[in-house]
C-alpha positions as CSV (number, residue, x, y, z in Angstrom):
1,X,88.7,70.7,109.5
2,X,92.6,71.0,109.1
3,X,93.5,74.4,107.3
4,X,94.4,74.8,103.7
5,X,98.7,74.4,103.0
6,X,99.9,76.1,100.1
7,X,103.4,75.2,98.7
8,X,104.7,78.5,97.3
9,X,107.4,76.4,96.0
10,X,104.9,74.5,93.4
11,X,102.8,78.0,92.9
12,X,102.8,79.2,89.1
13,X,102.6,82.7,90.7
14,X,103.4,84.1,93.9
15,X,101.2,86.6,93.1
16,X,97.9,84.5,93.6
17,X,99.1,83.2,97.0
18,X,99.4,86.5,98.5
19,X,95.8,87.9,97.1
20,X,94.6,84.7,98.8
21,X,96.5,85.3,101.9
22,X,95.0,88.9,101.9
23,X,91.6,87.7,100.9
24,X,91.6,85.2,103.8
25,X,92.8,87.9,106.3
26,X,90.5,90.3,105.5
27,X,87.5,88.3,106.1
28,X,88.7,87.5,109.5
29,X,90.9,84.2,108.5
30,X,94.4,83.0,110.6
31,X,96.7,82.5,108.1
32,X,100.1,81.1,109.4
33,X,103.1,82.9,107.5
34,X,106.9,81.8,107.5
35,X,109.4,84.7,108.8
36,X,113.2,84.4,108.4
37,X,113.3,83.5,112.3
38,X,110.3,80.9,112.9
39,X,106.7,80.5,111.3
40,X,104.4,83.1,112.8
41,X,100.4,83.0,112.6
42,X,98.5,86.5,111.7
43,X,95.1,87.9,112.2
44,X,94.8,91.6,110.7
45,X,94.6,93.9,113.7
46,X,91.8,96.1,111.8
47,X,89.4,93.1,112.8
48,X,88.8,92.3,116.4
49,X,86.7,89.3,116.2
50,X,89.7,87.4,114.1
51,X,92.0,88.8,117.0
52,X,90.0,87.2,119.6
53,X,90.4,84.0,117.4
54,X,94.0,84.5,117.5
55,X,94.0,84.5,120.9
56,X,92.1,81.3,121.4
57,X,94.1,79.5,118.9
58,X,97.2,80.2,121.3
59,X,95.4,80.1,124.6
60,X,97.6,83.0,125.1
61,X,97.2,85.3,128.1
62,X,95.5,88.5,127.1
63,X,98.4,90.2,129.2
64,X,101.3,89.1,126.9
65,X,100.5,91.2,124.1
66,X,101.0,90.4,120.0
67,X,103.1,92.2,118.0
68,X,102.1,94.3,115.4
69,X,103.9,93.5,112.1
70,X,104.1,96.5,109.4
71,X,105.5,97.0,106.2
72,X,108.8,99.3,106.9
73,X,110.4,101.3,109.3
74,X,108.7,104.9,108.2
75,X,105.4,103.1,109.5
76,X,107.2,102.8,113.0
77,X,106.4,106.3,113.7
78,X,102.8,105.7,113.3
79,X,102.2,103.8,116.3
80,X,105.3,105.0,118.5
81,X,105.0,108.5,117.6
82,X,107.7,109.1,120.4
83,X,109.9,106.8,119.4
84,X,113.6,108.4,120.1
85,X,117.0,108.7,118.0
86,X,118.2,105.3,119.3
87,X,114.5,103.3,118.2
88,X,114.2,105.5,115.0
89,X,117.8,104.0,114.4
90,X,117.5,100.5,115.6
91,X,114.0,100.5,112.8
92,X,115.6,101.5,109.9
93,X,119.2,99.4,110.3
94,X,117.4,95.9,112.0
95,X,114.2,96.1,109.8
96,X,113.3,94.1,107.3
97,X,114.6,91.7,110.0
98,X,115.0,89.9,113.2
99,X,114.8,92.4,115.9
100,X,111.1,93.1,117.6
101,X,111.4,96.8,118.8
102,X,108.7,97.3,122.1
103,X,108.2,101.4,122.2
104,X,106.5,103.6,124.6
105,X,102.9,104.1,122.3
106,X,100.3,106.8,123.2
107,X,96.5,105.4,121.6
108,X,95.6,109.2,122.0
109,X,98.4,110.0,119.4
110,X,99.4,106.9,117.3
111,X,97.3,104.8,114.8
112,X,97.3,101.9,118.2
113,X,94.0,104.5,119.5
114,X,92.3,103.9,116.2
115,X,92.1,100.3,116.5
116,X,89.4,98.4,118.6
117,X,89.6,98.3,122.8
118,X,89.9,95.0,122.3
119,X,92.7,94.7,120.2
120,X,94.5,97.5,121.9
121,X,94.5,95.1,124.7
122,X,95.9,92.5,122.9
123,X,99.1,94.5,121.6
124,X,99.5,97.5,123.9
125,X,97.8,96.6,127.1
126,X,100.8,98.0,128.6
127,X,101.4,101.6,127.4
128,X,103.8,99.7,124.8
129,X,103.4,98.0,121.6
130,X,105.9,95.4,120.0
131,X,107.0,96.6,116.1
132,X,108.6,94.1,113.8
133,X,109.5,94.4,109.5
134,X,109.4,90.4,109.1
135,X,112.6,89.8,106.2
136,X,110.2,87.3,104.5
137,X,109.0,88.8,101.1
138,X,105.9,86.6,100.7
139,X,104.6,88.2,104.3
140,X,106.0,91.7,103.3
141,X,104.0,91.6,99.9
142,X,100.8,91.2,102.4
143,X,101.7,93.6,104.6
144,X,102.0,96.1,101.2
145,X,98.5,95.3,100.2
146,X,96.5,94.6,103.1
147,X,94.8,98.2,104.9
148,X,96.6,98.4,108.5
149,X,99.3,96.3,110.5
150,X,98.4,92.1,111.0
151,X,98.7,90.9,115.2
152,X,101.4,88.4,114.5
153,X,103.1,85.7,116.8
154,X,104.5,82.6,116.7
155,X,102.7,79.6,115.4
156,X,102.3,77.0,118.4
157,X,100.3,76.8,121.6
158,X,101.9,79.1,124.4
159,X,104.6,77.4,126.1
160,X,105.5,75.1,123.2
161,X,108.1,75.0,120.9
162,X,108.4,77.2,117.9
163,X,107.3,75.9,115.0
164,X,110.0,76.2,112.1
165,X,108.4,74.6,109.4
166,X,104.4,73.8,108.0
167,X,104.2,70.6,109.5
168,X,105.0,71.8,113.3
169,X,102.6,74.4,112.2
170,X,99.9,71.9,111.7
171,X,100.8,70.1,114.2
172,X,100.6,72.6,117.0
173,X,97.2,74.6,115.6
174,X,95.5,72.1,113.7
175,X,91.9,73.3,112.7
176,X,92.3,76.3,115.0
177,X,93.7,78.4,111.8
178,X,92.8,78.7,108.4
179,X,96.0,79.1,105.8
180,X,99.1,78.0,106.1
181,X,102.0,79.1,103.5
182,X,104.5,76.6,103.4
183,X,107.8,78.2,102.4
184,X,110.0,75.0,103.7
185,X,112.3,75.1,106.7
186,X,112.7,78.7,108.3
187,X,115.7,80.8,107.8
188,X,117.3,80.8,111.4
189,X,114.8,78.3,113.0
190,X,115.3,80.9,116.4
191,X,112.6,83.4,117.2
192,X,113.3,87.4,116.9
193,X,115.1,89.4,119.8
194,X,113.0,91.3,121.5
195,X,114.2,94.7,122.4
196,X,112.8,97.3,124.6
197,X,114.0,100.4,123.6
198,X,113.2,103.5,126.0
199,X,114.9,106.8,125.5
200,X,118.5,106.6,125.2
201,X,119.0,103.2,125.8
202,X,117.2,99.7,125.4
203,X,117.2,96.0,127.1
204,X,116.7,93.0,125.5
205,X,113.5,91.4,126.6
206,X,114.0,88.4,125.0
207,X,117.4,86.7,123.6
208,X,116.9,85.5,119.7
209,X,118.7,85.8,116.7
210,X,120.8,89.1,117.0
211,X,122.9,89.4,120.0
212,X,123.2,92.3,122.6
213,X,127.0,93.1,120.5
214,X,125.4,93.6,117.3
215,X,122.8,95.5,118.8
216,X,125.0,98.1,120.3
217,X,126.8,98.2,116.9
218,X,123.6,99.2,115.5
219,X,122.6,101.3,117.8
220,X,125.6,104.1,117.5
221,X,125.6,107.1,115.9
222,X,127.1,106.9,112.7
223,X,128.4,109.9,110.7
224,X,129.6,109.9,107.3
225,X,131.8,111.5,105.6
226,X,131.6,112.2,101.4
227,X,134.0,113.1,98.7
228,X,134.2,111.6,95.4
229,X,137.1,109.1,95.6
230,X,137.4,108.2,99.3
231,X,141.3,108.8,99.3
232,X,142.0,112.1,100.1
233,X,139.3,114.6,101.5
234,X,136.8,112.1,103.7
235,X,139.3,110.1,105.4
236,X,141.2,113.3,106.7
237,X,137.7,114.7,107.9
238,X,136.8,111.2,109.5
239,X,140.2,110.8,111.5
240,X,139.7,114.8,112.2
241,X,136.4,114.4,113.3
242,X,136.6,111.2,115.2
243,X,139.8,112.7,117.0
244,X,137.6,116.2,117.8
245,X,134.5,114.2,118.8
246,X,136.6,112.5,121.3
247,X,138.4,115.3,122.6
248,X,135.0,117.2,123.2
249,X,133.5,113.8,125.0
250,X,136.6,113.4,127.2
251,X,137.1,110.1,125.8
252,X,139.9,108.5,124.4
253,X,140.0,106.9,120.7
254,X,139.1,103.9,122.0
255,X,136.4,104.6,124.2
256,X,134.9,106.2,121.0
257,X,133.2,103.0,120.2
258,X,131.6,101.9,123.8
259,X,130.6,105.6,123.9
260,X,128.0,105.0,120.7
261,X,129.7,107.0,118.0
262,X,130.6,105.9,114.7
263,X,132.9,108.1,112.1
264,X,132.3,106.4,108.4
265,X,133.8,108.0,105.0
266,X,133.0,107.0,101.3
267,X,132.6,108.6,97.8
268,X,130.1,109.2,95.9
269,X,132.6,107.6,93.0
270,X,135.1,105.6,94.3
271,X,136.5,102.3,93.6
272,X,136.6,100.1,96.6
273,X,139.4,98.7,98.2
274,X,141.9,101.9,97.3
275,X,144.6,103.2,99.8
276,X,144.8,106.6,101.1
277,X,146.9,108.9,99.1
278,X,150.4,109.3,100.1
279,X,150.2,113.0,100.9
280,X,147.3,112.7,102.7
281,X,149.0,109.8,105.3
282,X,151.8,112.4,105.5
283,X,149.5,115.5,106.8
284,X,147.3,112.8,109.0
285,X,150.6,111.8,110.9
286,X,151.9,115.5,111.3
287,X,147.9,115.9,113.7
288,X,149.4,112.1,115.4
289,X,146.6,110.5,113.2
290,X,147.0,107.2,110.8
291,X,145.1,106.7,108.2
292,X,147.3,104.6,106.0
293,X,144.8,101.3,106.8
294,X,142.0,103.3,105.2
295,X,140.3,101.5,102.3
296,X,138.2,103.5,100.2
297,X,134.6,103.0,99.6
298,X,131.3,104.0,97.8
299,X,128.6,105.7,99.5
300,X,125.5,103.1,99.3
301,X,122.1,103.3,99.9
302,X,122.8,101.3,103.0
303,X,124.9,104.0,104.2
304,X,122.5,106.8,103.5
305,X,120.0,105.4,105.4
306,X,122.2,104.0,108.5
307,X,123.6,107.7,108.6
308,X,122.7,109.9,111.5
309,X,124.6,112.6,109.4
310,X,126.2,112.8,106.2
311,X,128.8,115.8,106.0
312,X,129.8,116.2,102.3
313,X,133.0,118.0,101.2
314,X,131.2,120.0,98.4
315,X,127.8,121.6,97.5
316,X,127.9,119.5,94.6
317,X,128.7,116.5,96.3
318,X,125.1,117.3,98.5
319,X,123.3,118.1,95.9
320,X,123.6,114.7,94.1
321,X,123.0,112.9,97.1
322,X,119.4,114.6,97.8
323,X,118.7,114.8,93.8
324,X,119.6,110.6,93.9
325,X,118.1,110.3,97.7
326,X,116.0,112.7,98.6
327,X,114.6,111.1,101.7
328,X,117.7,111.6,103.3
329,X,118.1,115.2,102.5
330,X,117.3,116.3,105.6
331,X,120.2,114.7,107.1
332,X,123.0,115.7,104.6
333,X,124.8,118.6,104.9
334,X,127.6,120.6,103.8
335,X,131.0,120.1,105.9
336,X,131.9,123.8,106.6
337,X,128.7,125.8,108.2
338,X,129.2,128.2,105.7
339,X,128.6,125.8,102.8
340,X,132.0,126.8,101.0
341,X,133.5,123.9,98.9
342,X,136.1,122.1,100.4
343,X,138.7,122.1,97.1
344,X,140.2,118.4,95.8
345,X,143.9,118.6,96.7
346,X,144.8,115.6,94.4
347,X,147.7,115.8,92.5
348,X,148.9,118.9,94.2
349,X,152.0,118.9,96.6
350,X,152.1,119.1,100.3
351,X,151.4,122.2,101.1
352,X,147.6,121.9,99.0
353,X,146.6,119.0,101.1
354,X,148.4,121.0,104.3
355,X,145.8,124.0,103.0
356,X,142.6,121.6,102.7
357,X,143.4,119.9,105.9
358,X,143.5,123.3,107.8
359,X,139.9,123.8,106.2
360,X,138.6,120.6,107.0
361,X,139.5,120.8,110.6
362,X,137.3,124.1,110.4
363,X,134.3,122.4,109.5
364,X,134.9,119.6,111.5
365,X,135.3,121.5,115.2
366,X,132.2,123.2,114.0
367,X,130.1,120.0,113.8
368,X,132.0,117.9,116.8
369,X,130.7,120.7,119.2
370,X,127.2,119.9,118.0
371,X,127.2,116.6,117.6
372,X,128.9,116.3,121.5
373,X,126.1,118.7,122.3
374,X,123.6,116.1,121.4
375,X,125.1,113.3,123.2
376,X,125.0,115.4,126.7
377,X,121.3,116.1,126.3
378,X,120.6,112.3,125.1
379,X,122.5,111.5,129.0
380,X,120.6,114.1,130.8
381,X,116.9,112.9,129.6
């Protein structure tokens, strides 16, 4: 019996498609989803008897595991509870996305032990289990509703080609699946990257949509630097600390980048696209720094949660960052360790911004000895 297609194109609400995709999936259903990379099919991991099916449907080795699709990056934790810096990073910039993160897992410590042996064995035979946040809302609206993480892979026989639309999907699995959700064409018609990510440093398993570039981009440690208009304040303290961070590597300003560090400023108001003031160019050149290509910008959410640290200029500049964000609290703090406010010298002559700059630099040799620090332990593990 072929399976039942849904257009969610010619749906009156989305809303009934995805109770009937959980319904199906919780009474041990396949239910074929479109991703932004290819269509995958699912099976909820919480049911071993519609994982077995899953892996009949592929004819798939029971040594090439599934991943495990969940609902965000928080969740990682959960099953890779010793996920590193450089995984908890890649999660929460790649996801919701198309990046598969394989992580060292430990069934005695994450949620992978509480599933059955036999699904274990079909997503962490290994001692690692595959993590992906799909960028398809119709599957991440599941994945919100639906108790535990769904076995998901791509939807064709292994071996074949990827499916990238409902009628490969039929084509490939026929009557071996239950539901498909048509969504037309996928996004990127490619499958994910697959990226094994172990300590300090990861390998791409296999090649897919984002590139080994963007994934080093993505993978640097990214400090940011607040004030309130991005002209004056944070772009001194992000030349100052990208110039001390690379004095305390050994590194030149150029290396800065292959190294794996990123120096960022923004403001919690500022308009984008503004230059640097004038006086604040002036004191940059007297340390042999230029800043006059800086472009101010507002601090995002995007930011916040890219951030490794945020360093603001001013107690009240913290404070409305964890009042508006607190989940990133932990990782904002003030610029100078002893949490005095770093005065706004705009308007004021040279010798103001001379003053603040001096105070800056405080705060900013106390964190690049830390931060540095960090990076010679990451090397050493």
């Amino acid at each position: 019996m072929p399976p039942l297609r849904i257009d969610v194109h010619r749906t009156d609400d989305l809303r009934d498609v995805v109770h009937r995709a959980v319904q199906s999936l919780v009474e041990g259903k396949l239910v074929a989803f479109p991703t932004e990379t290819v269509y995958g099919v699912a099976a909820s991991a919480c049911n071993a008897e519609a994982v077995d099916r899953l892996l009949e449907a592929k004819n798939r080795n029971p040594g090439a595991p599934f991943a495990l699709a969940i609902k965000s990056a928080a969740e990682a934790q959960d099953y890779a509870p010793d996920m590193g810096p450089l995984a908890w990073r890649l999660a929460r910039r790649c996801w919701p996305g198309p990046v598969t993160l394989v992580l060292d897992c430990d069934p005695q410590r994450g949620l992978t032990g509480r599933l059955d042996e036999t699904v274990c064995q079909a997503v962490c035979p290994n001692g690692t289990v595959g993590l992906r946040v799909p960028a398809n809302q119709l599957l991440l609206d599941v994945l919100c509703m639906i108790n535990g993480p769904l076995a998901l892979t791509s939807a064709n026989l292994s071996g074949q080609s990827d499916a990238v639309n409902a009628d490969e999907v039929i084509a490939a699995l026929g009557d071996r699946i239950d539901l498909v959700l048509d969504d037309g064409p996928a996004r990127y018609g490619r499958p994910s990257t697959v990226v094994r990510v172990h300590g300090n440093h990861f390998n791409i398993l296999r090649e897919g949509v984002v590139g080994a570039a963007t994934l080093e981009r993505l993978g640097r440690y990214m400090v940011v630097m607040v004030c309130t208009g991005n002209t004056c304040r944070s772009p001194m303290a992000e030349a100052l600390l990208r110039k001390a961070l690379a004095d305390e590597l050994g590194l030149s300003d150029d290396e800065m980048d292959q190294k794996g560090v990123q120096v960022l400023s923004a403001g919690l108001a500022a308009a984008p696209g503004a230059p640097p003031s004038s006086e604040a160019v002036t004191l940059m050149h007297e340390h042999g720094l230029g800043i006059e290509e800086h472009r101010s910008q507002p601090l995002t959410d995007q930011l916040l949660r890219h951030a490794d640290l945020v360093l603001t200029m001013t107690r009240g500049h913290l404070q409305a960052i964890v009042q508006s964000s607190p989940e990133w609290a932990a990782k904002t703090a003030p610029l100078m360790p002893d949490g005095d406010d770093v005065a706004d010298p705009i308007g004021g002559p040279l010798e103001v911004y001379r003053s603040c700059a001096t105070q800056i630099a405080e705060g900013v040799s106390y964190h690049a000895k830390r931060i540095a620090e960090t990076f010679r332990k990451s090397e050493g593990s």
